[in-house]
Structures are given as C-alpha cells and as structure tokens.
C-alpha positions as CSV (number, residue, x, y, z in Angstrom):
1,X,161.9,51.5,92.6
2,X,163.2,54.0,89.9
3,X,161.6,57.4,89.2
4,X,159.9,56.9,86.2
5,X,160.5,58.5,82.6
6,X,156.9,58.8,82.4
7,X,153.7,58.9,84.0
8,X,150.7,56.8,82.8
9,X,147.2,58.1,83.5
10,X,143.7,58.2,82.3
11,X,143.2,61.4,80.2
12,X,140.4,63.2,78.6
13,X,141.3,65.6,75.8
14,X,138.6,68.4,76.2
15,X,135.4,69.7,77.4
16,X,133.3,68.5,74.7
17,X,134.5,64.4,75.6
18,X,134.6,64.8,79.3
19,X,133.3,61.6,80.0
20,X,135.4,59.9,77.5
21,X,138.7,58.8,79.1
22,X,141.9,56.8,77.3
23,X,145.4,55.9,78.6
24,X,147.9,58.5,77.9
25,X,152.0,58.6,79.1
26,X,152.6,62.3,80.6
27,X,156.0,63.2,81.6
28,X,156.8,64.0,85.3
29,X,158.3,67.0,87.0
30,X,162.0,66.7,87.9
31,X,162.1,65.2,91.0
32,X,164.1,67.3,94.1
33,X,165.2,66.9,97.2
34,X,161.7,67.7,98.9
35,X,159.4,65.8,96.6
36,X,158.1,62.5,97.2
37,X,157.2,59.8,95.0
38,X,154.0,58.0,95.6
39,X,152.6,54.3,94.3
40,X,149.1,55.0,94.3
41,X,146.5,51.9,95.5
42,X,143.3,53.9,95.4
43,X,141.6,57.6,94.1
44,X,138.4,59.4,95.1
45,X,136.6,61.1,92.7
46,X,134.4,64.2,93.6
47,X,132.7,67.5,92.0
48,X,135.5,69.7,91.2
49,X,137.4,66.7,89.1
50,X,133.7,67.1,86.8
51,X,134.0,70.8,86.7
52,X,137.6,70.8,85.6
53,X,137.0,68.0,83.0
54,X,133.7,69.5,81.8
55,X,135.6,72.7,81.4
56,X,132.9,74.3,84.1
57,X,135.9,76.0,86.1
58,X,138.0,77.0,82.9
59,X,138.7,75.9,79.3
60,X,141.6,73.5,79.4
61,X,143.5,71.3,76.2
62,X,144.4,67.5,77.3
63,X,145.3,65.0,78.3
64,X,144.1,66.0,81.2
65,X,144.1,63.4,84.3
66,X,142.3,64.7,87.2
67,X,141.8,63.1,91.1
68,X,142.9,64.7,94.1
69,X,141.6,62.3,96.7
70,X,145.1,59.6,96.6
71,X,145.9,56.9,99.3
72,X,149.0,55.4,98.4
73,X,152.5,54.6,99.6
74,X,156.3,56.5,99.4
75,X,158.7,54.9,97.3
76,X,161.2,57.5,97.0
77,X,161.6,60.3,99.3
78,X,163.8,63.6,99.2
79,X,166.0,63.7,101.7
80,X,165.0,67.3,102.9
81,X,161.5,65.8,104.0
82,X,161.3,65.3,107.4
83,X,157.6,63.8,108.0
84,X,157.8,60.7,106.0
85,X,160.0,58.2,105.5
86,X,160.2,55.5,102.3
87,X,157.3,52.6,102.4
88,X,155.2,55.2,104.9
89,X,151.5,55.6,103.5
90,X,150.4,58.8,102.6
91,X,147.5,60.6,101.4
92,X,147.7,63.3,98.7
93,X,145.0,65.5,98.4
94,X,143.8,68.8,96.3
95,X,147.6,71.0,97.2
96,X,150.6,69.1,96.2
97,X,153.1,72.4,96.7
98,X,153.2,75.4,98.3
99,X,156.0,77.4,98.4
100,X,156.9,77.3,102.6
101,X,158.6,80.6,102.9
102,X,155.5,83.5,101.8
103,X,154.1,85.1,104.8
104,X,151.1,83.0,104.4
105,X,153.3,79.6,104.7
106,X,154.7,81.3,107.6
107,X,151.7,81.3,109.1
108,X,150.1,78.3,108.9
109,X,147.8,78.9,105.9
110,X,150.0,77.1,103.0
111,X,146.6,76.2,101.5
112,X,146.3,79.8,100.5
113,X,150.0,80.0,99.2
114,X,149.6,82.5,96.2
115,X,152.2,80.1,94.3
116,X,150.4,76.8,95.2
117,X,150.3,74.2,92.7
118,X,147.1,71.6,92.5
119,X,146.6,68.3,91.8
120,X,146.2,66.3,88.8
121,X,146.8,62.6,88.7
122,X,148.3,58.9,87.5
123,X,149.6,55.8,88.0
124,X,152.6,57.0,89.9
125,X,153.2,60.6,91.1
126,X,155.2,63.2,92.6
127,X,154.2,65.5,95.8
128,X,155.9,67.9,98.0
129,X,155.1,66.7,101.5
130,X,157.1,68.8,103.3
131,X,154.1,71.0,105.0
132,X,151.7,68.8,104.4
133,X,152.7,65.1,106.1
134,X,151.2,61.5,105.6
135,X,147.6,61.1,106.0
136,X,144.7,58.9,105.0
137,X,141.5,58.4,103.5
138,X,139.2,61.1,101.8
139,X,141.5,63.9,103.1
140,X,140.5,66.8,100.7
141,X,136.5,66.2,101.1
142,X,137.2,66.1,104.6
143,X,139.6,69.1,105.2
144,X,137.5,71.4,103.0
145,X,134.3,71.0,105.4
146,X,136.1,70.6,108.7
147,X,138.5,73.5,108.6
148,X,135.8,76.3,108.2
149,X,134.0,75.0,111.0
150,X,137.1,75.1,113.1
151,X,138.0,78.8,112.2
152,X,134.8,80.0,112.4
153,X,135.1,78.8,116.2
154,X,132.0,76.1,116.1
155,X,131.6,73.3,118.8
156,X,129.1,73.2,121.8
157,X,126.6,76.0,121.6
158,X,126.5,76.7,118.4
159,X,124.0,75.9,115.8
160,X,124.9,74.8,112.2
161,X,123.2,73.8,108.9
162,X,124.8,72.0,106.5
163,X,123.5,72.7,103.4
164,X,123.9,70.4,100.4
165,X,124.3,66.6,101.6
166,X,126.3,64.9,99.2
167,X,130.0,64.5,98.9
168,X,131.1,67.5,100.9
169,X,128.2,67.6,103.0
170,X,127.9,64.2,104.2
171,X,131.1,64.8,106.1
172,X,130.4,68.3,107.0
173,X,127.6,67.0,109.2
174,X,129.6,64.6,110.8
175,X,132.2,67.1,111.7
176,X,129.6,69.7,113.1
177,X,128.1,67.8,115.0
178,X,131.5,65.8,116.5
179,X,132.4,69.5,117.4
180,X,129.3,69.4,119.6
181,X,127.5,71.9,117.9
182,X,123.6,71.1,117.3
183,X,122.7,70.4,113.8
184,X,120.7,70.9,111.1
185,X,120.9,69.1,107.6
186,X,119.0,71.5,104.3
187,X,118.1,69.5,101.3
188,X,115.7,69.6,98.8
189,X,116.1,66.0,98.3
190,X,113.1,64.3,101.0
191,X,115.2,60.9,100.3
192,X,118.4,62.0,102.1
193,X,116.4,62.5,105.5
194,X,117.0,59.1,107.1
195,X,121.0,59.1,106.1
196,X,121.8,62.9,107.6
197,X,120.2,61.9,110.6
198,X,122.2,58.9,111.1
199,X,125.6,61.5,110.2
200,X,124.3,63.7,112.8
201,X,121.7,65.9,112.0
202,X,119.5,66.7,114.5
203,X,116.4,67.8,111.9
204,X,116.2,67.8,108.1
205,X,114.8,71.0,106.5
206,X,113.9,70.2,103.2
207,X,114.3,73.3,101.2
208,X,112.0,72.4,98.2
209,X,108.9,73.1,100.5
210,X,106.6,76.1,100.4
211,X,107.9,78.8,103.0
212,X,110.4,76.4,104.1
213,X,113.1,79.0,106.0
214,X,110.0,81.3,107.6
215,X,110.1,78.7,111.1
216,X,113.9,78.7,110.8
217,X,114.8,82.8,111.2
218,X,118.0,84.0,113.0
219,X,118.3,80.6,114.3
220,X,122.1,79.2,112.8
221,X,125.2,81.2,113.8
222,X,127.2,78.9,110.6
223,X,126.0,77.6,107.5
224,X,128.2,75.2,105.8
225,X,126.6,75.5,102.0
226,X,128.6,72.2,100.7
227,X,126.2,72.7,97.1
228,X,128.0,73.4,94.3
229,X,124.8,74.8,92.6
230,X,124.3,78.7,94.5
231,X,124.4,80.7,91.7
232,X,120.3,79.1,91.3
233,X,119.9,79.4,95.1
234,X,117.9,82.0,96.5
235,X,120.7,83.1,99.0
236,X,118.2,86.1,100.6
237,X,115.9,83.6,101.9
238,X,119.0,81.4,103.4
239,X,120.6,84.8,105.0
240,X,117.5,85.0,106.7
241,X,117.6,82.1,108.6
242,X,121.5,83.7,110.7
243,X,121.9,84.7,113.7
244,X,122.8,88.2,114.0
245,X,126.5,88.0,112.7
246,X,126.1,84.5,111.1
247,X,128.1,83.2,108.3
248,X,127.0,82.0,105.6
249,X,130.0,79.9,104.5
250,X,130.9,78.4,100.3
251,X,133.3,75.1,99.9
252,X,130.3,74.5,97.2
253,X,131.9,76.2,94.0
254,X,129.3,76.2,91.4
255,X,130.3,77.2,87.5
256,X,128.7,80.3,87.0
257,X,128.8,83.0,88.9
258,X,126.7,83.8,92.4
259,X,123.1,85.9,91.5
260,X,122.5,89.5,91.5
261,X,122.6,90.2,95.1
262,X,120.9,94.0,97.0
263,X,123.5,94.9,99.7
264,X,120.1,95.2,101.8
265,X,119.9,91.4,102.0
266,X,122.8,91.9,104.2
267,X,121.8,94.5,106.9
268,X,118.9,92.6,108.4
269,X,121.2,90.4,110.7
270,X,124.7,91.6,109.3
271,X,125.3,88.1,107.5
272,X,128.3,87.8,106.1
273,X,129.1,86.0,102.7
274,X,132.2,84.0,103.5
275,X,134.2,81.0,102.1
276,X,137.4,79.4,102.1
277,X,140.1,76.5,100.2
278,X,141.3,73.6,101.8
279,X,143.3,73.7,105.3
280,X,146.4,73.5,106.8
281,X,148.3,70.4,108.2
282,X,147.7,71.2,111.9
283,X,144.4,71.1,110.9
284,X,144.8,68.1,108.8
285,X,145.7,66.4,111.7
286,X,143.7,67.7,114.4
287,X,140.4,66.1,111.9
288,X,142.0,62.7,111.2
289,X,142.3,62.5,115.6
290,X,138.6,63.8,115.5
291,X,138.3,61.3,112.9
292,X,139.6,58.5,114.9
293,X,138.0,59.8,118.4
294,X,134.3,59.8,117.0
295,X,134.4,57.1,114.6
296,X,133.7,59.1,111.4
297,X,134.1,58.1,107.8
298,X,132.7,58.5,104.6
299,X,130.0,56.9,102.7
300,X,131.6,55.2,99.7
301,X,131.0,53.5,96.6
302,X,134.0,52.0,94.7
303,X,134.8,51.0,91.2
304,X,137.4,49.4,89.0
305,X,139.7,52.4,87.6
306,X,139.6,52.1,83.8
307,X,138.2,53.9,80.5
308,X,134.6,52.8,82.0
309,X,135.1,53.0,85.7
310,X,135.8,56.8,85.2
311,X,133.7,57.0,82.9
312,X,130.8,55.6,85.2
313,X,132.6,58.0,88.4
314,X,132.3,60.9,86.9
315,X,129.3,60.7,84.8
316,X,127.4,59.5,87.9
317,X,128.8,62.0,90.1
318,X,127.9,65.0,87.9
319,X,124.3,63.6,87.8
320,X,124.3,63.1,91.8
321,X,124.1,59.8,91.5
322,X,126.6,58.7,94.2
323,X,126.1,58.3,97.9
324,X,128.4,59.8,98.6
325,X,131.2,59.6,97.5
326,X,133.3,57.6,95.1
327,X,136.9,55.5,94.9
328,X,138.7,54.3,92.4
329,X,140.1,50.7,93.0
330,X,142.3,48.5,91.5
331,X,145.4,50.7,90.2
332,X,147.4,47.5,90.5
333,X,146.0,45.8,88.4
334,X,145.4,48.9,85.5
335,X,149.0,49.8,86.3
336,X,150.5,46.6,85.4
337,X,152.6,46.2,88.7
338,X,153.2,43.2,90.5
C-alpha cells in the first residue's frame, strides 16, 4: 500500500458549524524514516475533540478533523522504528510525536515533551511510534486517568474519589479501584449510582445534595476530578473533604478558566491543586497488563462514521448523552477500501 498524496477526513470549518461535518482531502506530512502509516478500522470520540471543534480550547480555521482514540493497523513502517513491524495493530492516541532527545524524553515523560505534536485525524494517517509502541483500545481515555493514580503512588490503603463519571471517569474508577485502593464515585447525577458501583465504587456521593461533603471531611488522600466543568465547581467544599496532604487532581479540562480561589482554602489540610497530560509508554503498558489482569474495559456505544454519525458523536457527547463513551465504526466502508 502506497503513501498516499492525500488524506481524506471528515472536517468542520469553524466554531460556529461545529456539529456540521463534510468530506475534505488534507495533505499529509512527509513521511520519514520513523513515522508510521496507519489504516484506520475504528475512532473514539471524547470531550476534548467537542472543545477543539466548538472552539472551547482556542479559535481555530478548518477543515479541521479531530479524534485521537485510533485502533488500526501498520501499513508502512520507517525503518528506524523498532516496536512495530508492518500488518502489526496499533493504537494511536492524543501524542503522535515527541521529540525523544529533550531531558523530559530522556526521562520517561515524552507526554510532556515541550515540542509534542497532537493528534488530529482521517482515513489514513501518519504517527511516530518510536516511544510510544502498538497498543489497543481506548488508550488516551485510559492513560489520562490511570497514570495520575500511579504517580501519585495509589493502590491498597489509600482512599480515592473519582469525581465526574462519564468518559474519563468511568475508567478512572476502574483503575482505582484494580490498584486496590477503596473507592468512592462523586456525581450529581442519582442515575449513575448503579453503573459506578458495578466499575468499582464502593459508595456514590451524590454531590447535588444539601451538605453533601460535611460526612466526607479529610477522608480521600486522591481525587481524580475527571469533570470537564470546575471552573462552576465549588472546589473549597471538595478540598475539604482531603486528607491532610491530599491531591486534588484535573484530567477534566473545562473551557473557562478555574474560579476565584482564597489561598486560605488551601491551609486547612495543605491540599494541593494538581493535574497532569497523558502518560508515558511504560505506563501505557503497565495499564493495558492491568487492563488484561482485571478484566477492565470501557463502556461503549458505536456508530457509523459519516457527516451524521459525527454529527450525532459529538453532539451527543457535548450534551452528556453517552454512556460512556463513543466509537466510530465502519471506516471501510466511508473510506472506499476493499
């Protein structure tokens, strides 16, 4: 299979038609000897793809074709890559590059590589996958939730509460509590009760009631907040609820920025205010084992990709209407191939 002239994807043009996607060609990067080319069979679709096309993360002119989530297979690899070879699956998620000789790279934090490039997607693509390997299925949601628990050092006795069960959070309970630590799922939605517990939760704390955090106080050493909507929470009243040293931990990235916040809120238990990007392969691969040990996987809905599958995705998504998360199907088929 020939590197191709162009890539075909399905664009938006701006903020203002988000939701309204169309076939576009976009031209590819020249392909080197450490890229790989990757026929793509399927695509999740999660919160940051609707605040890049709703322009909530930064104006932007199209076409624009968003998706970081890919499962797909190698049809042309560079010969300096050493961890996959051609017909290998992989899985691409939000990092396609990262530069592999900054300090950072050196030490195993390429996800915070100050010359990182991110993902945007089509029908067939190009990755570097030299520090980053072949793996599969819903990498990004899952690396972003299971790599601060990890460095934040949580497994038996600890507590954690995952805060925010939808995309992210679905998985970040199942990771917690396969780490063996006990915990805790905060919603405000009453309806998500029966599915956290079934992830893992050992109680739901519904955080729409009346004085909900007063019997919770300095009781989680980690909160995973996995809602993309903090600049409305009332983050005093979460802090309250740490240990003395807890974390209270972002991977939610709302649009606007976090509230006014009194450096007091902070000196009750010495919370900290803490959050992170992504992960690194060893830790990539250490999740997909845990992944495999434990029998976890994500909730998932699919769909058809096409001008009204995406449409439906990210519309649906960006009114939480998924549980929990969604892929796109059928790239075959909208593709053309054979």
């Amino acid at each position: 299979m020939g590197y191709p002239d162009t890539f075909e994807g399905f664009c938006v043009d701006s903020p203002q038609s988000w939701n309204k996607f169309h076939k576009a060609e976009l031209i590819p990067k020249p392909f080197d000897d450490s890229d790989i080319d990757v026929q793509i069979e399927c695509c999740g679709v999660c919160g940051s793809d609707v605040h890049t096309v709703t322009g909530g993360w930064g104006d932007f002119e199209g076409p624009l074709c968003v998706g970081h989530e890919v499962v797909g297979r190698a049809v042309r690899v560079g010969k300096n890559v050493k961890l996959v070879k051609n017909g290998d699956g992989v899985d691409v998620g939000a990092q396609v590059w990262s530069c592999l000789k900054c300090e950072l790279c050196k030490n195993k934090n390429e996800n915070y590589c100050p010359y990182l490039i991110l993902t945007t997607l089509s029908t067939p693509m190009v990755e570097r996958l030299t520090a980053v390997g072949p793996i599969t299925s819903a990498r990004t949601t899952g690396i972003t939730t299971y790599s601060p628990l990890v460095r934040a050092g949580i497994g038996s006795g600890k507590t954690v509460a995952v805060l925010g069960i939808g995309g992210l959070g679905h998985l970040g309970l199942q990771w917690a509590s396969a780490l063996g630590a006990e915990t805790y799922a905060l919603t405000h939605s009453p309806g998500k009760a029966a599915d956290a517990k079934k992830l893992g939760a050992k109680e739901v704390i519904v955080t729409s009631e009346k004085n909900w955090a007063e019997p919770w106080a300095f009781r989680f050493d980690f909160i995973l907040n996995c809602a993309d909507t903090t600049d409305s929470l009332d983050i005093k009243t979460y802090l309250s609820t740490l240990k003395v040293g807890g974390q209270f931990h972002m991977v939610g990235i709302p649009n606007k920025p976090l509230p006014e916040m009194a450096a007091m809120i902070f000196t009750t238990n010495a919370a900290k205010l803490t959050g992170s990007h992504l992960g690194n392969r060893q830790e990539m691969e250490a999740m997909l084992k845990l992944a495999a040990d434990k029998g976890i996987a994500p909730m998932v809905e699919t769909l058809d990709i096409s001008e009204a599958g995406c449409k439906e995705a990210v519309e649906r998504v960006e009114e939480n209407k998924v549980r929990y998360h969604f892929t796109l199907t059928g790239f075959e088929k909208a593709s053309g191939r054979k």
